[in-house]
N, CA, C and O atoms as CSV, one atom per row, in Angstrom:
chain,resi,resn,atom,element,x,y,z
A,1,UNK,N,N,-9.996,100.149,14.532
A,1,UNK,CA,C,-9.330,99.167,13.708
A,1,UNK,C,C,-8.000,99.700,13.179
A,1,UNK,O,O,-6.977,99.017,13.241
A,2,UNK,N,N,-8.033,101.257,12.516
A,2,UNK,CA,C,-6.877,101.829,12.071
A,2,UNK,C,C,-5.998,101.762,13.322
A,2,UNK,O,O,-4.888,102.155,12.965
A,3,UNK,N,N,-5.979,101.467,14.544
A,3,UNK,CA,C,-5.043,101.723,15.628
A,3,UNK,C,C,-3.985,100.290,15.809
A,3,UNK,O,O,-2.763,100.237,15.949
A,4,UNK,N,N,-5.242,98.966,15.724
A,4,UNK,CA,C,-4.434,98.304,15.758
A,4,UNK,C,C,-2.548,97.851,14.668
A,4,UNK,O,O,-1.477,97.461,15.132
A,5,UNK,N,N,-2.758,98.013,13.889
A,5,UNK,CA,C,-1.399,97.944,13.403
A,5,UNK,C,C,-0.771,99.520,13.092
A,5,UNK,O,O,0.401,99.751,12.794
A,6,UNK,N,N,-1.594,100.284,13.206
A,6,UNK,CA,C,-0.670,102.003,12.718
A,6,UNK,C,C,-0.741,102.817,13.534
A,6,UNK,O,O,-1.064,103.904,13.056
A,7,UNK,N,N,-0.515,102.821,15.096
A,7,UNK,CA,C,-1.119,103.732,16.589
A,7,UNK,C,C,-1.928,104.441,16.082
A,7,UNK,O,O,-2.949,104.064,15.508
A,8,UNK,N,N,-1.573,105.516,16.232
A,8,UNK,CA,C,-2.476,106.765,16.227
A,8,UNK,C,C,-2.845,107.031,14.952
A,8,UNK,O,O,-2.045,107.348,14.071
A,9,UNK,N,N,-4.513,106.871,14.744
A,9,UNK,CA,C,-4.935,107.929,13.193
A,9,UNK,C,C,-5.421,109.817,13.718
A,9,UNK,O,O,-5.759,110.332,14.783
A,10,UNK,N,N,-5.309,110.087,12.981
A,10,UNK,CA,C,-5.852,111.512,12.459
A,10,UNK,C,C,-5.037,112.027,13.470
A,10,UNK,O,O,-5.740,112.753,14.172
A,11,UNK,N,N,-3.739,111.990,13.930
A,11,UNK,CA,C,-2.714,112.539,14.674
A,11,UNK,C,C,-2.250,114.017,14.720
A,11,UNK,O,O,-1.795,114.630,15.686
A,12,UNK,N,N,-2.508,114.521,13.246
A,12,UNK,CA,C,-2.154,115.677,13.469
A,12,UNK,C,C,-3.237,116.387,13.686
A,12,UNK,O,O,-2.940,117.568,13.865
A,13,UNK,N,N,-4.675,116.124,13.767
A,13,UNK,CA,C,-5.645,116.235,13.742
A,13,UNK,C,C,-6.224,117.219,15.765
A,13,UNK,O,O,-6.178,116.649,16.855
A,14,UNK,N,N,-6.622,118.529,15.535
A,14,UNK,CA,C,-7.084,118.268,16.483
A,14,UNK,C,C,-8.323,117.353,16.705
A,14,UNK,O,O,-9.074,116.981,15.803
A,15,UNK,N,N,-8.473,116.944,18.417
A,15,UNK,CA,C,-9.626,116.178,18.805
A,15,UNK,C,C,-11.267,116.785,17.989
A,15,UNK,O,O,-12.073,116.076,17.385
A,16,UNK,N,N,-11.319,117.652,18.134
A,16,UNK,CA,C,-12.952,118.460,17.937
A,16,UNK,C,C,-12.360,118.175,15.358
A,16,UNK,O,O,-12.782,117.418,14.485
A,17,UNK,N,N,-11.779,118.797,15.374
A,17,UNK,CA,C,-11.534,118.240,14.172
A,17,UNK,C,C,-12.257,117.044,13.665
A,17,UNK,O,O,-13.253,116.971,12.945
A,18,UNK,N,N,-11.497,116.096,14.230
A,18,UNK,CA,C,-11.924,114.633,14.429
A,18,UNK,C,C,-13.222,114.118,13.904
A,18,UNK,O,O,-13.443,113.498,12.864
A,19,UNK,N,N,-14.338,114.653,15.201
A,19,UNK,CA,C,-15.338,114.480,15.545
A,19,UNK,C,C,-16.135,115.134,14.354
A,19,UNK,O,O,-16.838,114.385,13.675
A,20,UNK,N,N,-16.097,116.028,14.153
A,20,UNK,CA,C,-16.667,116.904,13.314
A,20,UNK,C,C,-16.363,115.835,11.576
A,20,UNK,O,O,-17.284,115.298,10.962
A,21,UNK,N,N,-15.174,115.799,11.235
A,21,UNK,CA,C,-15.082,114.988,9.922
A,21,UNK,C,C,-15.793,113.718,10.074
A,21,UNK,O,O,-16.707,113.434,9.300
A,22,UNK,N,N,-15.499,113.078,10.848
A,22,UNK,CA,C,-15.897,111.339,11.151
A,22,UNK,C,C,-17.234,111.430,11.238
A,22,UNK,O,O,-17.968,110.571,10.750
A,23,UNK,N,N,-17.846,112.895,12.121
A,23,UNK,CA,C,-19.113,112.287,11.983
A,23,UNK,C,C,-20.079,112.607,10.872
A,23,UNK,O,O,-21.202,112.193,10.583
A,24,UNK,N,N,-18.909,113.850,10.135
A,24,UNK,CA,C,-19.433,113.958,8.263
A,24,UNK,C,C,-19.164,112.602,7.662
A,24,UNK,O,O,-19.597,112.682,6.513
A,25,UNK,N,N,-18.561,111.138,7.898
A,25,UNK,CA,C,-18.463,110.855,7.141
A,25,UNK,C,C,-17.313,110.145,6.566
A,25,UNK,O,O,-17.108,108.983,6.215
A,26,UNK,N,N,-16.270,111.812,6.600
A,26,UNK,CA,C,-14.703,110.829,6.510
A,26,UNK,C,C,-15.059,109.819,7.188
A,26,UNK,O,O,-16.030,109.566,7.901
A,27,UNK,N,N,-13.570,108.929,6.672
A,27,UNK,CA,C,-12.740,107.482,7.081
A,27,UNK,C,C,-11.387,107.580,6.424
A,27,UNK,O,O,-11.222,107.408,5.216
A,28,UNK,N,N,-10.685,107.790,7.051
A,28,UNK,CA,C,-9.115,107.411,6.460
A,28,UNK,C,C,-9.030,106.696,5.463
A,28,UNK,O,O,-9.590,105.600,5.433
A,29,UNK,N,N,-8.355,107.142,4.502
A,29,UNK,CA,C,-8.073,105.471,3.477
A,29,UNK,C,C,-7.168,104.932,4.195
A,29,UNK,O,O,-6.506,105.659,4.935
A,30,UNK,N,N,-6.980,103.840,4.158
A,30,UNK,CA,C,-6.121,102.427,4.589
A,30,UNK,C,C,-4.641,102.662,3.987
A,30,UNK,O,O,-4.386,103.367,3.011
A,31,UNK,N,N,-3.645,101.872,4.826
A,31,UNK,CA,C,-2.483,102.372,4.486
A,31,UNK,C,C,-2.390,101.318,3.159
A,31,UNK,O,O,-2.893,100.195,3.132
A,32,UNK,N,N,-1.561,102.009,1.978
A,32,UNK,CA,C,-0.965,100.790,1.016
A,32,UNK,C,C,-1.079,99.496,1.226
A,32,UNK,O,O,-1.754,98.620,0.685
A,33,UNK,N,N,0.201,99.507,2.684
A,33,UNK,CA,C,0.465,98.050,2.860
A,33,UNK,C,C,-0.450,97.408,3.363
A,33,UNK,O,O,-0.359,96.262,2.922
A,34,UNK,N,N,-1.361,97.502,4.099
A,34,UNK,CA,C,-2.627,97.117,5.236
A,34,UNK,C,C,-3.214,95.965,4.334
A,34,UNK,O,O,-3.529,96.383,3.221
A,35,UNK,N,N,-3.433,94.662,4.526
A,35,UNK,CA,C,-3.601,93.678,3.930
A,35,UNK,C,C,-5.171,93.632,3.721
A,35,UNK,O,O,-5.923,93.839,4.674
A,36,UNK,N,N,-5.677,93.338,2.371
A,36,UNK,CA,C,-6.871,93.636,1.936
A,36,UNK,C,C,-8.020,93.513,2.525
A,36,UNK,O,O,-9.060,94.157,2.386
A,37,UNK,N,N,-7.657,92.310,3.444
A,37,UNK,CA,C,-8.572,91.583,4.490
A,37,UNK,C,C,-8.791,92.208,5.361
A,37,UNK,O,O,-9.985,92.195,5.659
A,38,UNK,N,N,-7.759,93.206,6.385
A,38,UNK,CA,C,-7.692,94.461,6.841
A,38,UNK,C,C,-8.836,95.935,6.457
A,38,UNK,O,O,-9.619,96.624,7.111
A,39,UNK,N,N,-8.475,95.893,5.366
A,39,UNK,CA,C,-9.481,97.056,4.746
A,39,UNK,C,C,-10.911,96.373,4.929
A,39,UNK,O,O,-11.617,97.083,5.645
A,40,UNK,N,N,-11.459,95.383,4.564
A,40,UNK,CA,C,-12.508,94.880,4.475
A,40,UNK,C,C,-13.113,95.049,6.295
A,40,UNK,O,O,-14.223,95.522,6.540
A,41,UNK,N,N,-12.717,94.851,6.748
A,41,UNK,CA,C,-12.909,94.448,8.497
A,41,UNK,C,C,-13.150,95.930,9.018
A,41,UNK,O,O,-14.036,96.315,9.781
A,42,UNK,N,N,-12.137,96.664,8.411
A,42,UNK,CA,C,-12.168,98.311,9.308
A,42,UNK,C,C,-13.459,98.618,8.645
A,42,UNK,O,O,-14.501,98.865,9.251
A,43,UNK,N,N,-13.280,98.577,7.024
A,43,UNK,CA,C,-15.003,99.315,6.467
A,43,UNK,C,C,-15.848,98.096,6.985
A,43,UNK,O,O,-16.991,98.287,6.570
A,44,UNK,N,N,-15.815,97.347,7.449
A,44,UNK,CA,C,-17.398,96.585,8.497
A,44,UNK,C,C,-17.568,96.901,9.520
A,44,UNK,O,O,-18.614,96.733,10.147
A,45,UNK,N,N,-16.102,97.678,10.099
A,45,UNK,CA,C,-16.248,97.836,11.397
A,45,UNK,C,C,-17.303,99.656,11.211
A,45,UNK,O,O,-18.271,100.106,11.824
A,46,UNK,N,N,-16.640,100.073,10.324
A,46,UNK,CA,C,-17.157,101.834,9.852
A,46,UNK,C,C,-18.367,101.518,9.858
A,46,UNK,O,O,-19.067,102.170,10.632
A,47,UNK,N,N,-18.884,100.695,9.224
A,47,UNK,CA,C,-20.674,101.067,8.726
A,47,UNK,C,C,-21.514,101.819,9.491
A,47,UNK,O,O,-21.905,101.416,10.587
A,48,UNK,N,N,-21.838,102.891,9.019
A,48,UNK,CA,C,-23.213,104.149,9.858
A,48,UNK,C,C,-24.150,103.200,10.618
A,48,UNK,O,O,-24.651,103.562,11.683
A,49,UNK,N,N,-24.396,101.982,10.085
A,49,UNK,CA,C,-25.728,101.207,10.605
A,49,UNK,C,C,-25.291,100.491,11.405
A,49,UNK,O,O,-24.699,99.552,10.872
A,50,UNK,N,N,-25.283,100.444,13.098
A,50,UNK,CA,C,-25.165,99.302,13.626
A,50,UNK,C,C,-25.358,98.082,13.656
A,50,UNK,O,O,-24.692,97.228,14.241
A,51,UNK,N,N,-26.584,97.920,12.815
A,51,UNK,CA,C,-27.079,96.315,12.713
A,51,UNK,C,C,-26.013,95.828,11.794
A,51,UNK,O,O,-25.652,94.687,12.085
A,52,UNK,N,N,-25.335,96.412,10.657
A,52,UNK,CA,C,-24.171,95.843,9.827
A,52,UNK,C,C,-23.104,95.600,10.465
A,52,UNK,O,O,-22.682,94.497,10.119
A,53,UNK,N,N,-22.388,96.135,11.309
A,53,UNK,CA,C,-21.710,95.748,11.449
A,53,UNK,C,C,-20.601,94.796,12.464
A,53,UNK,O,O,-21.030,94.901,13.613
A,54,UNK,N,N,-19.801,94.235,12.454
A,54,UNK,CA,C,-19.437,92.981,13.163
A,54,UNK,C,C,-19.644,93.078,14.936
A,54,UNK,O,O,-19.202,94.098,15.465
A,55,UNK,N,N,-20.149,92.278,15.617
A,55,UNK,CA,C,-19.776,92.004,16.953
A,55,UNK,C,C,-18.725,91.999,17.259
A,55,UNK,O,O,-17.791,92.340,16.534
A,56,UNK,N,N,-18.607,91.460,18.848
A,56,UNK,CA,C,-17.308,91.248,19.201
A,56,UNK,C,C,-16.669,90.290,18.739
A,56,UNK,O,O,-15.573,90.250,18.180
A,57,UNK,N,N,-17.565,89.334,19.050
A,57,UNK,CA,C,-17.242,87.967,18.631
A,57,UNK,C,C,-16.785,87.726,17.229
A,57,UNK,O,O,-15.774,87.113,16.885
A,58,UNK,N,N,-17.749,88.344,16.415
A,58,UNK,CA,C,-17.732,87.995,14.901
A,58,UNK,C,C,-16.361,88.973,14.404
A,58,UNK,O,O,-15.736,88.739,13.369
A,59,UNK,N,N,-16.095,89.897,15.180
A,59,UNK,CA,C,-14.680,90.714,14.407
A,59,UNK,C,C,-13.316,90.119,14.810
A,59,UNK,O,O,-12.325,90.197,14.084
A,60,UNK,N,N,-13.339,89.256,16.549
A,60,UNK,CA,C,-12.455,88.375,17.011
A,60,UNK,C,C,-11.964,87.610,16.052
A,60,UNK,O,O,-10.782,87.570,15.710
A,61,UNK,N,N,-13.165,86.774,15.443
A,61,UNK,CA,C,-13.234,85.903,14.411
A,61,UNK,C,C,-12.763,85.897,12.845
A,61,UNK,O,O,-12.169,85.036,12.195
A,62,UNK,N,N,-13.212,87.076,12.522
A,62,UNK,CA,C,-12.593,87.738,11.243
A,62,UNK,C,C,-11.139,88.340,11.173
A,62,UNK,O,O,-10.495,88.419,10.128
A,63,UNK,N,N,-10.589,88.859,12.717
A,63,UNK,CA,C,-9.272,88.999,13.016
A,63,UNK,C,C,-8.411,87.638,13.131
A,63,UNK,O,O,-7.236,87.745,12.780
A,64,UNK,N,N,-8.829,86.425,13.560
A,64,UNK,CA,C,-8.274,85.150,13.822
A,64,UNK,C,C,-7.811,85.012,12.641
A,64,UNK,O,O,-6.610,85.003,12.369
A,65,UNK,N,N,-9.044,84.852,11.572
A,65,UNK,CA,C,-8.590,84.264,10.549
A,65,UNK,C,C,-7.472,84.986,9.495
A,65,UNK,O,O,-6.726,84.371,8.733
A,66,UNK,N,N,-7.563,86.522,9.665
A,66,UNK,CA,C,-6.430,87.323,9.089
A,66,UNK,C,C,-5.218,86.601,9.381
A,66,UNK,O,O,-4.408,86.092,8.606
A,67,UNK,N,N,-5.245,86.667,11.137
A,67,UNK,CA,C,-3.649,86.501,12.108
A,67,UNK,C,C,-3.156,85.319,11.228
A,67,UNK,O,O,-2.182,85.334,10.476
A,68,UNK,N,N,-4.221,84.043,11.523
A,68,UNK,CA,C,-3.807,82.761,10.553
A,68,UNK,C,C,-3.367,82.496,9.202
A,68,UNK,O,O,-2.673,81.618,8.688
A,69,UNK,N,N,-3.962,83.489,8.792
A,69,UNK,CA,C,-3.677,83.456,7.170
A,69,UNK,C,C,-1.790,83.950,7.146
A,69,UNK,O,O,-0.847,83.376,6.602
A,70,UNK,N,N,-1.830,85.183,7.952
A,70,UNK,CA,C,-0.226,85.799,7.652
A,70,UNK,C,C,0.721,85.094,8.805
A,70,UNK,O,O,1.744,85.764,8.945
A,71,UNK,N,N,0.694,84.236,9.451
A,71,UNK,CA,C,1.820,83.038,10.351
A,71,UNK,C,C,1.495,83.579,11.389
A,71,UNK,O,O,2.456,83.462,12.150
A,72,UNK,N,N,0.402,84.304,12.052
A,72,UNK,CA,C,0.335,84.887,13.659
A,72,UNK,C,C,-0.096,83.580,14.320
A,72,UNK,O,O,-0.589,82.607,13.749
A,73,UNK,N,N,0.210,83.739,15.796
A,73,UNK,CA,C,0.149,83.095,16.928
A,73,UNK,C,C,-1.093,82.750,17.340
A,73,UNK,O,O,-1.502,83.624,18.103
A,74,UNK,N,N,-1.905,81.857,17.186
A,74,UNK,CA,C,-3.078,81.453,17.521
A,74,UNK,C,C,-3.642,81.810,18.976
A,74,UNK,O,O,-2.736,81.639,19.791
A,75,UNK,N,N,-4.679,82.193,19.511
A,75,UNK,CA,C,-4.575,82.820,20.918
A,75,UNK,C,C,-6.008,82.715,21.427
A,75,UNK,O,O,-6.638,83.772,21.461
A,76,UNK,N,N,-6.778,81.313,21.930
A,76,UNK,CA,C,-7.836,81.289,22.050
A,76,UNK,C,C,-8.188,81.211,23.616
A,76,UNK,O,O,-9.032,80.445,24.081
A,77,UNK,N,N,-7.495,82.021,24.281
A,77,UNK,CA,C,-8.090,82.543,25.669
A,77,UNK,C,C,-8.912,83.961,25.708
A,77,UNK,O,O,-8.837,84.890,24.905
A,78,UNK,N,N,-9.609,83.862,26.724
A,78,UNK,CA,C,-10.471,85.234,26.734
A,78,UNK,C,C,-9.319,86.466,26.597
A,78,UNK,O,O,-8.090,86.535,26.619
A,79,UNK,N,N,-10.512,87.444,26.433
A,79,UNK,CA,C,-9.478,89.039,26.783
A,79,UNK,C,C,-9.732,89.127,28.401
A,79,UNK,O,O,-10.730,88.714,28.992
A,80,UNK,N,N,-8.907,89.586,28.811
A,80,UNK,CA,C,-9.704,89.621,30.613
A,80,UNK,C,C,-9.556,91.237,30.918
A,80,UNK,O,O,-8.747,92.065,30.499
A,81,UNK,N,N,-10.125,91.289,31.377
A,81,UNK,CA,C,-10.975,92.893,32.102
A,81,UNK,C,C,-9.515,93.288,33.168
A,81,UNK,O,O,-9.134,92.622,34.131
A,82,UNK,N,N,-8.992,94.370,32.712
A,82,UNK,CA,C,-8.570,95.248,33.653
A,82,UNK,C,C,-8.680,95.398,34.949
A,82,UNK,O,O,-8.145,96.356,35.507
């Protein structure tokens, strides 16, 4: 989630670093600007428990309604496979 609007997180970070914090636990805090609705979505997307947190579908959905809220481009075709 942190990738979509800010590329790369934990950048200066080596890879094994990474792994080791994230799977203690860290999570980045959210940038300032990152719109509240934003923060809410990445920590649903974080949750330790899989059953909490969003599908594909249901995070598509929770992203739509962000895009809509701030004047983004409505975009209801599939994603298509590489």
């Amino acid at each position: 989630m942190f990738e979509i609007p800010y590329n790369s997180p934990y950048a200066e970070w080596k890879a094994y670093t990474v792994k080791q914090k994230v799977m203690g636990g860290y999570r980045m805090p959210p940038p300032p600007a990152m719109p509240e609705e934003m923060v809410v979505i990445m920590e649903l997307a974080w949750n330790h428990d899989p059953e909490k947190r969003p599908d594909a579908t249901n995070l598509r959905k929770l992203l739509e309604e962000v895009n809509k809220k701030y004047g983004g481009q409505e975009d209801s075709s599939p994603v298509k496979a590489r």
